[in-house]
C-alpha positions as CSV (number, residue, x, y, z in Angstrom):
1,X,0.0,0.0,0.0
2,X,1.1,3.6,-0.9
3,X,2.2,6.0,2.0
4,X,-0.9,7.8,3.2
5,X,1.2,10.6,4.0
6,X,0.3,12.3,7.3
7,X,-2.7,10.6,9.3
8,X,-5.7,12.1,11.4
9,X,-7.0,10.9,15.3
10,X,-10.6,11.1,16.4
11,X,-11.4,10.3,19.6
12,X,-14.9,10.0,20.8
13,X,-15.5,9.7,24.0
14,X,-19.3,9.2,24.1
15,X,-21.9,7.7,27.2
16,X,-21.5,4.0,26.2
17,X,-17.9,4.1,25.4
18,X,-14.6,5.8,23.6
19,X,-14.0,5.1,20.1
20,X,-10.5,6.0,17.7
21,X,-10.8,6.8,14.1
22,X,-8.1,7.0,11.9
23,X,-8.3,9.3,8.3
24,X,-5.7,9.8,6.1
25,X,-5.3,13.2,4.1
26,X,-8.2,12.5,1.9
27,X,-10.8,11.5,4.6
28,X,-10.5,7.9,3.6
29,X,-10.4,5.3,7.1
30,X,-7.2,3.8,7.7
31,X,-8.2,2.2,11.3
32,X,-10.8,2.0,14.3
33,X,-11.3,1.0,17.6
34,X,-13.7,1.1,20.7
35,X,-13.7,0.5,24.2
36,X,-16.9,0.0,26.3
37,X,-17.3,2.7,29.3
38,X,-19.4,1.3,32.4
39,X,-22.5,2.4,32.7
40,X,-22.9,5.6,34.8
41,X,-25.0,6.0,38.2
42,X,-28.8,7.4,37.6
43,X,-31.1,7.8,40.6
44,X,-33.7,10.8,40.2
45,X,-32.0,13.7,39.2
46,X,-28.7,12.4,39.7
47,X,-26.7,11.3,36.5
48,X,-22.6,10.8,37.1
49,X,-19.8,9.1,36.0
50,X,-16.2,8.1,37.2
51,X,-14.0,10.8,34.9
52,X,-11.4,8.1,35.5
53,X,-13.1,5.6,33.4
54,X,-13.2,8.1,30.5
55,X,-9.4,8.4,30.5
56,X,-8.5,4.7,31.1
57,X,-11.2,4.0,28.3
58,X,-9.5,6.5,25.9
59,X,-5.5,4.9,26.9
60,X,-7.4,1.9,25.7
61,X,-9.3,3.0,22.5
62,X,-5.9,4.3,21.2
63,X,-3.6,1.7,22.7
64,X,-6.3,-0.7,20.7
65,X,-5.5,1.2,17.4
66,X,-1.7,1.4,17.6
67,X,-1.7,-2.6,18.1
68,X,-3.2,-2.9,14.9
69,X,-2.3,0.4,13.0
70,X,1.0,2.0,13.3
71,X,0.5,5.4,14.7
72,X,3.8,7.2,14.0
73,X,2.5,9.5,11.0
74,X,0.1,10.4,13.2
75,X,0.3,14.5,12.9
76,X,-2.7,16.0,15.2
77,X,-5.9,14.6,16.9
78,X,-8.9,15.8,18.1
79,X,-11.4,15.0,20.5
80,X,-15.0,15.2,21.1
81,X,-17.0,14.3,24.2
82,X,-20.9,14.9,25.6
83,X,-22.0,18.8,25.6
84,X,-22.8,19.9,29.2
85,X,-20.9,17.2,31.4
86,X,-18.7,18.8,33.9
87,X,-16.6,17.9,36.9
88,X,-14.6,19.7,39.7
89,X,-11.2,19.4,40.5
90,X,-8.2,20.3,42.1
91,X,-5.8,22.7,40.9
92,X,-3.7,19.5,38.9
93,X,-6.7,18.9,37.1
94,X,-7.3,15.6,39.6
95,X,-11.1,15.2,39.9
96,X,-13.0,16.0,43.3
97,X,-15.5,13.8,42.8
98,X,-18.0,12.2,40.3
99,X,-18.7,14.5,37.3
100,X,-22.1,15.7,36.6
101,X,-23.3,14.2,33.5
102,X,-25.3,15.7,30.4
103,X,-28.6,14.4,31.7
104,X,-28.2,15.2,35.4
105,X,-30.9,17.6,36.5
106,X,-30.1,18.4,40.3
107,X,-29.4,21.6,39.3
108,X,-32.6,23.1,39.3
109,X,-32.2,25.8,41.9
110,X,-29.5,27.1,40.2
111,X,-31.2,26.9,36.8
112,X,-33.5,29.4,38.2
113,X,-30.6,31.7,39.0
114,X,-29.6,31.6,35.6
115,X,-33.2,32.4,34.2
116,X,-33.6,35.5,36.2
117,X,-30.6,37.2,34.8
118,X,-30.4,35.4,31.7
119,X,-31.2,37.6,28.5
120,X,-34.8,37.8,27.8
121,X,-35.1,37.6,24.0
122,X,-35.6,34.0,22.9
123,X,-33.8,34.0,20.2
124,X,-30.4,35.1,22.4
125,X,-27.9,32.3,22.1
126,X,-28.5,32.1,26.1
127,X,-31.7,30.1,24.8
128,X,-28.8,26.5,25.1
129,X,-27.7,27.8,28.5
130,X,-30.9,27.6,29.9
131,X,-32.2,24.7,32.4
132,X,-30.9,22.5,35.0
133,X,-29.6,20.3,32.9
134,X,-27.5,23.0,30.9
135,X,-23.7,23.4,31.6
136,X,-24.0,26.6,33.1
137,X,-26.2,25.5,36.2
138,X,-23.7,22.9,36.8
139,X,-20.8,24.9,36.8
140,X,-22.5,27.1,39.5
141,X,-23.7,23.5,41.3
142,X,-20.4,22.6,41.1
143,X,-18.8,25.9,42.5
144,X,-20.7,26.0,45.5
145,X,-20.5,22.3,46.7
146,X,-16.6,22.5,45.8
147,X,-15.6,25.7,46.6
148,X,-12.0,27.0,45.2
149,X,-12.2,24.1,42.9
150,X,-11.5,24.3,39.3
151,X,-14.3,23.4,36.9
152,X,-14.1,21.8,33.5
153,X,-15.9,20.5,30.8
154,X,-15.5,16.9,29.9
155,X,-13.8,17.5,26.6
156,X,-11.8,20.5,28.5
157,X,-10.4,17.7,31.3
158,X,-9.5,15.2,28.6
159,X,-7.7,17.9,26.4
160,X,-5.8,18.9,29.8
161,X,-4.3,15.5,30.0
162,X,-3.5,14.7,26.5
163,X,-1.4,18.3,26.7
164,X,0.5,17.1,29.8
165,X,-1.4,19.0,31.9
166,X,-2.7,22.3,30.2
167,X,-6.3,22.6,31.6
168,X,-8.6,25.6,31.3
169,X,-9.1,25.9,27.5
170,X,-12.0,25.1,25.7
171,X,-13.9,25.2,22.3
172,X,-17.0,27.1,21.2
173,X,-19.2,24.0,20.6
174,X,-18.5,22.7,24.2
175,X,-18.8,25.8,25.7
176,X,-22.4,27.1,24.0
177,X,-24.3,25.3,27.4
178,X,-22.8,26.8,29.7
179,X,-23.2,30.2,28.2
180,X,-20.7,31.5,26.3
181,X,-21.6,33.7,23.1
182,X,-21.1,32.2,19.5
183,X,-22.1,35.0,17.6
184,X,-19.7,37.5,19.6
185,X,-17.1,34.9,20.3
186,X,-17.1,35.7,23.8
187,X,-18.4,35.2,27.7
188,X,-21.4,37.6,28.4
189,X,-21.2,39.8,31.0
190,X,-24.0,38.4,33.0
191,X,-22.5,34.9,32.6
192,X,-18.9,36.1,34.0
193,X,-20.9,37.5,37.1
194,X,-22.6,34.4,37.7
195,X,-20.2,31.8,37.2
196,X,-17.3,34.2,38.4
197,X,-13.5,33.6,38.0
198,X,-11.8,29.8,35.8
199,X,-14.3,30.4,32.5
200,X,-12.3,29.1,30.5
201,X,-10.0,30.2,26.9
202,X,-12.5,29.1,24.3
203,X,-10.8,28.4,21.0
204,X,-12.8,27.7,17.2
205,X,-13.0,23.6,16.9
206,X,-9.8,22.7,15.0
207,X,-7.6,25.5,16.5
208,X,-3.9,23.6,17.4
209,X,-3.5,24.1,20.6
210,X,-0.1,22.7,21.7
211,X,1.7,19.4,20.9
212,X,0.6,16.1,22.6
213,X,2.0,15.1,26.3
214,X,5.8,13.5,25.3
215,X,5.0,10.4,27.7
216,X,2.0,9.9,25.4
217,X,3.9,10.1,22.2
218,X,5.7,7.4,23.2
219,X,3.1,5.0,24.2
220,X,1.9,5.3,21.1
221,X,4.9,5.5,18.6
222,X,4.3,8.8,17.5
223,X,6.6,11.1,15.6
224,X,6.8,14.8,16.3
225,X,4.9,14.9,18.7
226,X,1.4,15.4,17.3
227,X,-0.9,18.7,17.6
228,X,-3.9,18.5,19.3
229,X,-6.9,20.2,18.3
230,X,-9.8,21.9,19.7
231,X,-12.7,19.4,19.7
232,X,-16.5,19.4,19.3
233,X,-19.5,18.1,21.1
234,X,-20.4,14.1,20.2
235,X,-23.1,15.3,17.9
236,X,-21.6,17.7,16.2
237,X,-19.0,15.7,15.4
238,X,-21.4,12.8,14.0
239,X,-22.0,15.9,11.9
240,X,-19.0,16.2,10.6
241,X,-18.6,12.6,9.8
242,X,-21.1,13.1,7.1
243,X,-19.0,15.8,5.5
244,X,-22.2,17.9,4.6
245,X,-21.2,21.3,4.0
246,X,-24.0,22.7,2.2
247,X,-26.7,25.2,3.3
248,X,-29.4,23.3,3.2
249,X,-28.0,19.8,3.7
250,X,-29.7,18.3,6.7
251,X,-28.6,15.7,8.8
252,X,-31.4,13.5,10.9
253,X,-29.9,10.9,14.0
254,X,-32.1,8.1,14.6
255,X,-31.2,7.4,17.7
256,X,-33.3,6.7,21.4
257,X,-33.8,10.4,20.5
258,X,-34.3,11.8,17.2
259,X,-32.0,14.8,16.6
260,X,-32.4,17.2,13.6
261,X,-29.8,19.3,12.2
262,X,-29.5,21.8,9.3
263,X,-26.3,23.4,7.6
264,X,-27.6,26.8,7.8
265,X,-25.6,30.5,6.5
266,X,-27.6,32.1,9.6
267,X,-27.4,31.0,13.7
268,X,-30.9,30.5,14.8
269,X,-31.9,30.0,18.3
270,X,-34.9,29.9,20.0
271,X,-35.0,29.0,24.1
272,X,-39.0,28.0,24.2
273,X,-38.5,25.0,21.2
274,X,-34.8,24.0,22.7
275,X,-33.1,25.2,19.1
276,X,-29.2,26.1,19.5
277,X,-26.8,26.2,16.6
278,X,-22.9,25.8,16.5
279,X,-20.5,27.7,14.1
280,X,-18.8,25.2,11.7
281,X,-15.7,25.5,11.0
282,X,-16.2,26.7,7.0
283,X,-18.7,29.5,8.4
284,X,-22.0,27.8,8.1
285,X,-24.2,27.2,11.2
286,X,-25.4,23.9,12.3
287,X,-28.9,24.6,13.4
288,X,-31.3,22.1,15.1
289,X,-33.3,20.7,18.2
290,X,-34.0,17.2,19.3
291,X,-37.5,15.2,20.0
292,X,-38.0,12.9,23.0
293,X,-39.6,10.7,20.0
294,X,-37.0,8.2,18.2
295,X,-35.8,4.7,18.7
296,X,-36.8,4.1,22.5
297,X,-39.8,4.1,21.5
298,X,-40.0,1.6,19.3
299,X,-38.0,-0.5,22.0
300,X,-40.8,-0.1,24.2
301,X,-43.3,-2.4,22.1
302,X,-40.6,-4.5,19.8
303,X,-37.2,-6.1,19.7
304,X,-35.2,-5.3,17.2
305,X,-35.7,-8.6,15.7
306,X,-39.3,-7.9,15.5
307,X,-38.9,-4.6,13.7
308,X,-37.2,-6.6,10.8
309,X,-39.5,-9.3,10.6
310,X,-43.0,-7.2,10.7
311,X,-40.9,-4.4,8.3
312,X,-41.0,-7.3,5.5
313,X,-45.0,-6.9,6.0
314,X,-45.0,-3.1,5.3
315,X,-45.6,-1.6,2.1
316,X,-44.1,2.2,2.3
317,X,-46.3,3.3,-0.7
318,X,-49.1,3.1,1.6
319,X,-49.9,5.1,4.5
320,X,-51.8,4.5,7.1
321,X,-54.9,6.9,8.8
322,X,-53.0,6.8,12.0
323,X,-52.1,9.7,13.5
324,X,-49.4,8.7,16.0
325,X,-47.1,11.5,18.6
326,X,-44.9,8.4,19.7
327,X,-43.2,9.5,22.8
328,X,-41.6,7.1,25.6
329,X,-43.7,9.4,28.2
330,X,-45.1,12.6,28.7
331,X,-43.5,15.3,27.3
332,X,-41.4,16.6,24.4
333,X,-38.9,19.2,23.8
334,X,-38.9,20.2,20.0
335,X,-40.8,20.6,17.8
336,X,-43.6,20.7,20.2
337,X,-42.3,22.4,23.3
338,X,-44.7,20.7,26.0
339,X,-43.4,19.3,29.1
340,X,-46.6,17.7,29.8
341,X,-47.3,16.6,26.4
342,X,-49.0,12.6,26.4
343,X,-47.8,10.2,23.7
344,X,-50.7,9.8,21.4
345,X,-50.1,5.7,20.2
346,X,-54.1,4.7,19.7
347,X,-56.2,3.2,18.3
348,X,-53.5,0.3,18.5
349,X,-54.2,-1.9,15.3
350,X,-54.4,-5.8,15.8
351,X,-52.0,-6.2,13.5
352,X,-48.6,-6.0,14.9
353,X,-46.8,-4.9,10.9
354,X,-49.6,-2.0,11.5
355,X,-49.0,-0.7,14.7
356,X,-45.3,-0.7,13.7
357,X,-45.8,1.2,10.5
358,X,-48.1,3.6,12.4
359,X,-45.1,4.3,15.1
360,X,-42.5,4.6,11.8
361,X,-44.7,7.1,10.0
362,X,-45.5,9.1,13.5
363,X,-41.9,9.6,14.0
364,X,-41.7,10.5,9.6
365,X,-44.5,13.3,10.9
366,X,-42.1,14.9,14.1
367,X,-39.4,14.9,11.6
368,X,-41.0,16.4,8.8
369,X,-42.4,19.2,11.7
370,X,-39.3,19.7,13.1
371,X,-37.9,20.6,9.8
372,X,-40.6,23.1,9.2
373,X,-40.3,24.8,12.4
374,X,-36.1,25.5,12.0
375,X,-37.7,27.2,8.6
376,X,-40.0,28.9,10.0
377,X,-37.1,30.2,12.4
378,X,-35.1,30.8,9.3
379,X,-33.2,27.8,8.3
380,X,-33.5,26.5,5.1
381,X,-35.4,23.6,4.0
382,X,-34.0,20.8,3.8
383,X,-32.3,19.8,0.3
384,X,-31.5,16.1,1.0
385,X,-31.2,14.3,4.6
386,X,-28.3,12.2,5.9
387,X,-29.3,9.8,7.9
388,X,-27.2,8.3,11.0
389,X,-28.1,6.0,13.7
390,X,-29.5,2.8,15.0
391,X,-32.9,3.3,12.8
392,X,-30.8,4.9,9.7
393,X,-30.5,1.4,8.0
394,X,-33.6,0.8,8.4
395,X,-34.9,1.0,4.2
396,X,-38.6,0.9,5.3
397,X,-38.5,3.6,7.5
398,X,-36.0,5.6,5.6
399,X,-38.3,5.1,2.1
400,X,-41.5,6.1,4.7
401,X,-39.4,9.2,5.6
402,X,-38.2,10.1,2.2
403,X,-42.0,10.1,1.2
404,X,-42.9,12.3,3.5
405,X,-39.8,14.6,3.8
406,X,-39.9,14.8,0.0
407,X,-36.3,15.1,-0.9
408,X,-33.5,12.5,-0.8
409,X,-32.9,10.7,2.2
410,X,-29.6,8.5,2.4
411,X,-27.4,6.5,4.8
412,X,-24.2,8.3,6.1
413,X,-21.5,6.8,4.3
414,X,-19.8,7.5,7.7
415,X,-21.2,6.9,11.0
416,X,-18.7,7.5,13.6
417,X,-18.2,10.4,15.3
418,X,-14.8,9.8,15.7
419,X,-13.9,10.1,12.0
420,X,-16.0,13.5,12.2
421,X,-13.3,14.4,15.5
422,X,-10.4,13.2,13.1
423,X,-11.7,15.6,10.2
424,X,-11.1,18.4,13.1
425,X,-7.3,17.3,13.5
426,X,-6.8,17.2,9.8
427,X,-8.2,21.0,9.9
428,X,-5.6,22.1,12.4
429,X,-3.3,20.5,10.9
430,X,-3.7,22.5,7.6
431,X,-3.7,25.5,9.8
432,X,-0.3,24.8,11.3
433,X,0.8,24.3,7.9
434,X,-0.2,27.1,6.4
């Protein structure tokens, strides 16, 4: 095989696990690996995970990667990790305790803190930092149970330790939740009087920011050593695996949760619906919002082995008079914003192939709504839809979808977020070169 030149690191460090991508200079794969994480603690409002799994997991994903792919063209990585799960530590960066994960909600009084100085336009890019669940509450949770402390994002802790110890930088994707400004490219006032002094340097995702940790160049045979890049959130970076680029170009996750996203050439946010958008690197925005509908649902009432035995029964040509919201409990976030909202799943047909085409085209419906609304906020319409996810393979729900989306809906060539983190180290890399 030729020499692929220079190659490119993602690392994802997501909820379930940590995965390593490896791209050569023309986005082709030249190796992968994962690493399970263990499952974090969840009792009521509490969410948390050992940060110390997250780095033994990544030693692992990599370490996994270099026994199978040599790693000493490696020129920069990048990393990505879950938007608005923080931790507290010490002055070395050594955690003070469990970190508070992206679903942890014990935040809640000082959500309400937030609200009450928070900007009062909707459409303020405050709208992400808004909620218990939001990085911005945590970080004032956080400061007051652990005073003095430092606190850091995930991403922000991981980046720390793969620079030898460098902590208190950031990147704008990471940092949206817990209030800082995308439009301005900076920390509002009122969030610097909340959250007080350690906000951290927030750089554009795929800014260099140093050279990799020497000890860790050696572990893994690297020349140079390495750059390291600003990363991204675990979506975003999904995102970016796709390589859409285009205004208009829309990119739908069928996960437990279905997540929408549009390239945009306008931010649009709007607090009430839960819409936030990121800067892309090329200048585009990356608008969207996510439904409670999506693939728990269907787990609720069918294996997965079910789902591809009654979806050789369905005939995607013809729809059903159902007129399914399926939801895995009350309430929904986008494009509905109703807290109390009830699924709406009846009349439930005898026929199992039925009530399973009736779920499939509910969930077509919230998509097809939730495109509409980011127009109506001014996004474009969608032009074509990538798909990624558990549910994106599926050809009956994707040809029920495509119907009612009308325009093209496709499977991501790519699927891992950690190719889209590696297309982030091949930017700063280009930068350094330059």
């Amino acid at each position: 095989m030729a020499d692929p030149g220079p190659l490119f690191l993602g690392i994802d460090v997501g909820t379930s696990g940590v995965r390593a991508c490896l791209l050569d200079q023309a986005g082709r794969r030249r190796g992968f690996s994962a690493v399970p994480l263990p499952p974090g603690r969840r009792s009521g409002t509490h969410s948390e995970q050992d940060p110390q799994a997250w780095w033994a997991a990544l030693l692992a994903a990599v370490d996994g990667l270099a026994a199978r792919q040599p790693l000493a063209a490696v020129a920069a990585l990048a990393l990505d990790a879950t938007a608005a799960t923080l931790l507290a530590t010490d002055a070395r960066g050594r955690p003070l305790g469990p970190a508070l994960m992206y679903d942890d909600r014990r935040a809640g009084d000082a959500a309400e803190r937030v609200l009450a100085v928070a900007p009062g336009d909707p459409r303020d890019p405050a709208a992400a930092a808004l909620g218990p669940s939001a990085g911005l509450a945590k970080w004032l949770w956080l400061r007051a149970h652990h005073p003095g402390a430092r606190i850091l994002h995930q991403a922000d802790w991981l980046i720390g330790r793969l620079l030898g110890g460098r902590f208190g930088i950031t990147d704008a994707h990471t940092a949206l939740k817990t209030g800082y400004d995308p439009v301005r490219r900076t920390w509002p006032d009122w969030v610097r009087a909340l959250a007080g002094t350690g906000l951290p340097r927030v750089h554009a995702p795929g800014t260099p920011l140093g050279r990799l940790a020497p000890d860790l160049a050696r572990r893994w045979k690297m020349t140079g050593p390495p750059w390291v890049a600003a990363g991204t959130t675990d979506s975003t970076a999904a995102v970016l695996a796709t390589g859409v680029q285009a205004a208009g170009e829309a990119v739908t996750v069928l996960g437990s949760t279905l997540v929408l996203k549009v390239a945009s050439p306008r931010p649009i946010f709007f607090a009430p619906g839960g819409v936030y958008s990121h800067r892309l690197p090329d200048g585009l925005w990356l608008a969207g919002g996510a439904s409670n509908s999506g693939g728990r649902v269907l787990a609720q009432h069918f294996s997965p082995e079910e789902i591809e035995r009654l979806g050789r029964r369905i005939d995607p040509r013809r729809p059903l008079c159902l007129e399914y919201y399926p939801l895995p409990g009350p309430g929904e976030r986008f494009p509905v914003a109703d807290p109390e909202l009830p699924p709406r799943l009846t009349p439930r047909p005898r026929d199992e192939a039925r009530f399973l085409q009736g779920l499939l085209e509910g969930m077509a419906r919230i998509e097809r709504l939730g495109y509409r609304r980011l127009a109506a906020l001014g996004a474009p319409a969608p032009t074509r839809v990538v798909s990624l996810g558990g549910g994106a393979r599926n050809d009956v729900w994707r040809a029920i979808r495509q119907r009612r989306l009308g325009v093209p809906v496709t499977l991501a060539r790519e699927q891992e977020a950690a190719c889209g983190a590696a297309r982030l180290a091949r930017l700063a890399w280009r930068e350094v070169q330059r």
